[in-house]
Structures are given as C-alpha cells and as structure tokens.
N, C-alpha and C positions, 0 to 999 in steps of 0.2 A: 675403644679409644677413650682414653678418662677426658670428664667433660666437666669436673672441679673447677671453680674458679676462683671460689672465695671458704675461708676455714672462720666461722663465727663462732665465738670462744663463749661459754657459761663463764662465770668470774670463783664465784666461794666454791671450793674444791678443785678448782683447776688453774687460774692465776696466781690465786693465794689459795692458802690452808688457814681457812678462819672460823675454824669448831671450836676452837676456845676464843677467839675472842668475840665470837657471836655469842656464845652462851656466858659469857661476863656482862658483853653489855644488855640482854635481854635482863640478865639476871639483877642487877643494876638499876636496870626500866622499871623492871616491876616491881621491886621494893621501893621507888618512890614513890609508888600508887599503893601501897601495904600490901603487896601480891608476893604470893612465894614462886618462886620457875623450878622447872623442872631440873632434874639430875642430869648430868653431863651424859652418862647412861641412854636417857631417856631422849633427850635433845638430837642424839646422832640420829634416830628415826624422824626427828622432824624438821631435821635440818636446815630442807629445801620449801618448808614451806614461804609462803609471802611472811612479812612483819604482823600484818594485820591477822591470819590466820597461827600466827604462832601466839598473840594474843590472847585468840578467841579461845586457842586450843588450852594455856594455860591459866588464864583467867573466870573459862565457861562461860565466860559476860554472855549474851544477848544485847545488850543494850548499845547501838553502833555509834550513839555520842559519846557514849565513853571509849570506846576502842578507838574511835576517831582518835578522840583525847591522847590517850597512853601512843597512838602512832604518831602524832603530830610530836609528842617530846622525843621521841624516841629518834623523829625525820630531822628534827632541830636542833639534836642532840645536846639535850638538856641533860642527858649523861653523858660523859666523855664514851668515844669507843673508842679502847685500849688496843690500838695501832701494834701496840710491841710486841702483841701475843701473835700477830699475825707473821705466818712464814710464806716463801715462795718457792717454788718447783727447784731443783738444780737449774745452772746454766739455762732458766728462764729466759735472760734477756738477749742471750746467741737463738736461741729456737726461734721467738718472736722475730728475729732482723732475719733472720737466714726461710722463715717462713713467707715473713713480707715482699722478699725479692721475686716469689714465686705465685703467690698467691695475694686478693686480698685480704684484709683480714677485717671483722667488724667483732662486737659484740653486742650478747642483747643474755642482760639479766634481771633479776628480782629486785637485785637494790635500790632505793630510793635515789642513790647519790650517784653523779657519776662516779667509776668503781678508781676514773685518774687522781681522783683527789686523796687516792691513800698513798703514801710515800711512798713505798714500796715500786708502786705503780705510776707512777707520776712520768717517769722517764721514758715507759713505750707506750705515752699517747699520742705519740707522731707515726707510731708502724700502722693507727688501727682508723679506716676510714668510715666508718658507721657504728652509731652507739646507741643504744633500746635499753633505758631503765624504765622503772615502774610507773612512772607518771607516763611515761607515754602512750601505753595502749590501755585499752577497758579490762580487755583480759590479760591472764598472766597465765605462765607456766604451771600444767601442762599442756595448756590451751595456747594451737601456734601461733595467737597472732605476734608476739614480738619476734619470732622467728621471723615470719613473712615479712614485717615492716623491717628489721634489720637488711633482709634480703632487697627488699625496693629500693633502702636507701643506698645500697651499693651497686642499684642499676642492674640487677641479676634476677634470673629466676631461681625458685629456691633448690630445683635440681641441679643448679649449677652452684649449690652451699652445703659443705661437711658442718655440723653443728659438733662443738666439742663440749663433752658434760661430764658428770659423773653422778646422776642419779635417774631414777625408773622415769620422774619427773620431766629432764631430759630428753629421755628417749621416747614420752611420748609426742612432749610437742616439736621433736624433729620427724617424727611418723608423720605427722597429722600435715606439718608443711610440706611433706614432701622433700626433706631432705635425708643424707645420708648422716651418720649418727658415728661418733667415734666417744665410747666411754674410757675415762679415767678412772682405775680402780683404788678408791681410796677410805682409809678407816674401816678394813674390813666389807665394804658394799663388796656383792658378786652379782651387778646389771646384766642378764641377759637380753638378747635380741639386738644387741647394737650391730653394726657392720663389722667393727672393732671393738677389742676390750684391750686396752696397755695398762702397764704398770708405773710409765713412768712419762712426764713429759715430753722430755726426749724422745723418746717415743717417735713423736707426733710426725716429725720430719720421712721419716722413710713410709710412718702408714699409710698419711694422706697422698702420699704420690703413687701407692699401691692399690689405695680406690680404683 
C-alpha cells in the first residue's frame, strides 16, 4: 500500500531550467572580482554544486573571506540574475495544482533566495507548504539534512517524502534521508539508482502515485 504523502521538489533542473542563466550570472560574479568562469561545457558537471563551492571550484581561492566576499555579492545580487534565460517544464503549473490536490508538496534547495521570488515561479507559491533554502541548515546537498528539515516542517516522516531531483547530488541526499528518489532526466545527465528516471515533468503525476 503506497505510504507517500508528500513530493519535495529540487528547484534548478526541475522547476526551472536555469543552466544558462546560472552560468551568466556566475559568469558575471566573477568578472566583477577579475575572475574568469568556467565554460558552459564545463559548468553542466558542476552544476549542483552550492554557490560557495562553485567559487571555490573556480576561483581555487583558499582564502574563505574572500569567497565570503564574492558570495555575499552574488546573495545580494550586486549582479543582476538574467530571469529571461530561465525556462519552465511544459504544462508546469497544471502538474504542480493537480499534484497538490493529492499530495503535499514542500521544497528544499541550494539556492540562497527563496526559489518564489523568480517570476516564473511566483504564481505556485500557494500549491507549496514547506521551503529549505541555503541558510537554513549547516549542511547542504548531498548531505540530507534539508531533506529532513523540509520533511519535519511538513509534519512528516521522511519515508513518507518522494524527493524530486535531477542530479547524483540528489539522489544521494534523498538515500541518506530516507526518502524515495524520483530523477528528472535533464542536459544529457543518465542518474542511476533513483526509484524513478523520467523524461519529462509530466511525468511526475502518474509515477508518484506508482511508488
């Protein structure tokens, strides 16, 4: 008997598609600080890391008051992030409503910001009962604790949470909570070990009720 209750969403690669306009505005960041960034190439391997490890990885600093630094502009965005570049799933905001009626729904990501405040997204932050960005835990993905905390704050255990993702990243801190794992396969990734691999958001409605 499926014992799902709640489907906790990853946000970059599965709410939006924001590989280009993650890699503008890194790209952006770092020439204000005379830093070069990496190739768009290069960037799709590093996707999912945090902001401060995407730093570290292309800047090699050591020095964590300056990474501080370049994160603090980047949190306050003292470079614009180019909104336009971002796209969203098909028929996103029917999945999301027709999801909600059955399930609840929470997310818990990397991003500094809440993920409502991008336009795009602004409109389904009444479907989504619990929200885990970066400042709220010590640790981040692929370490579950914003899994778990996403999961408490919906009054659930976490075997009773599908995490949806689309990176190995993902899939490990939904292992480690104890949850079940549904991957989106997107830009070429091939994640194995999920529960689930789809293609497409839509998707999402017939899989999770197949857990």
């Amino acid at each position: 008997m499926q014992n799902i209750k709640s489907i906790i969403f990853d946000v970059d690669g599965v709410l939006i598609d924001s590989l280009e306009g993650n890699h503008k505005f890194y790209t952006d960041l770092m020439k204000k600080f005379g830093y070069e960034f990496m190739k768009l190439e290069e960037f799709i391997s590093h996707f999912h890391l945090t902001t401060k490890d995407v730093i570290r990885h292309s800047t090699k600093l050591t020095d964590e008051k300056e990474i501080e630094k370049i994160w603090l502009a980047g949190k306050n965005r003292e470079v614009p992030y180019p909104e336009e570049l971002l796209g969203i799933p098909k028929n996103l905001k029917n999945t999301i409503e027709a999801l909600s009626k059955k399930y609840v729904l929470g997310v818990a990501t990397s991003r500094t910001l809440t993920p409502f405040s991008i336009t795009q997204l602004i409109d389904l932050e009444k479907y989504f009962k619990a929200e885990v960005i970066y400042g709220d835990t010590k640790n981040h993905k692929p370490h579950p604790e914003p899994l778990i905390l996403a999961a408490q704050k919906l009054g659930l255990k976490p075997e009773e949470c599908v995490y949806v993702g689309d990176s190995a990243t993902d899939l490990m801190a939904a292992r480690d909570a104890g949850m079940k794992c549904i991957i989106i396969e997107s830009h070429g990734r091939n994640i194995k070990g999920a529960d689930e691999n789809i293609s497409s958001f839509e998707g999402l409605i017939k899989t999770v009720d197949s857990l």
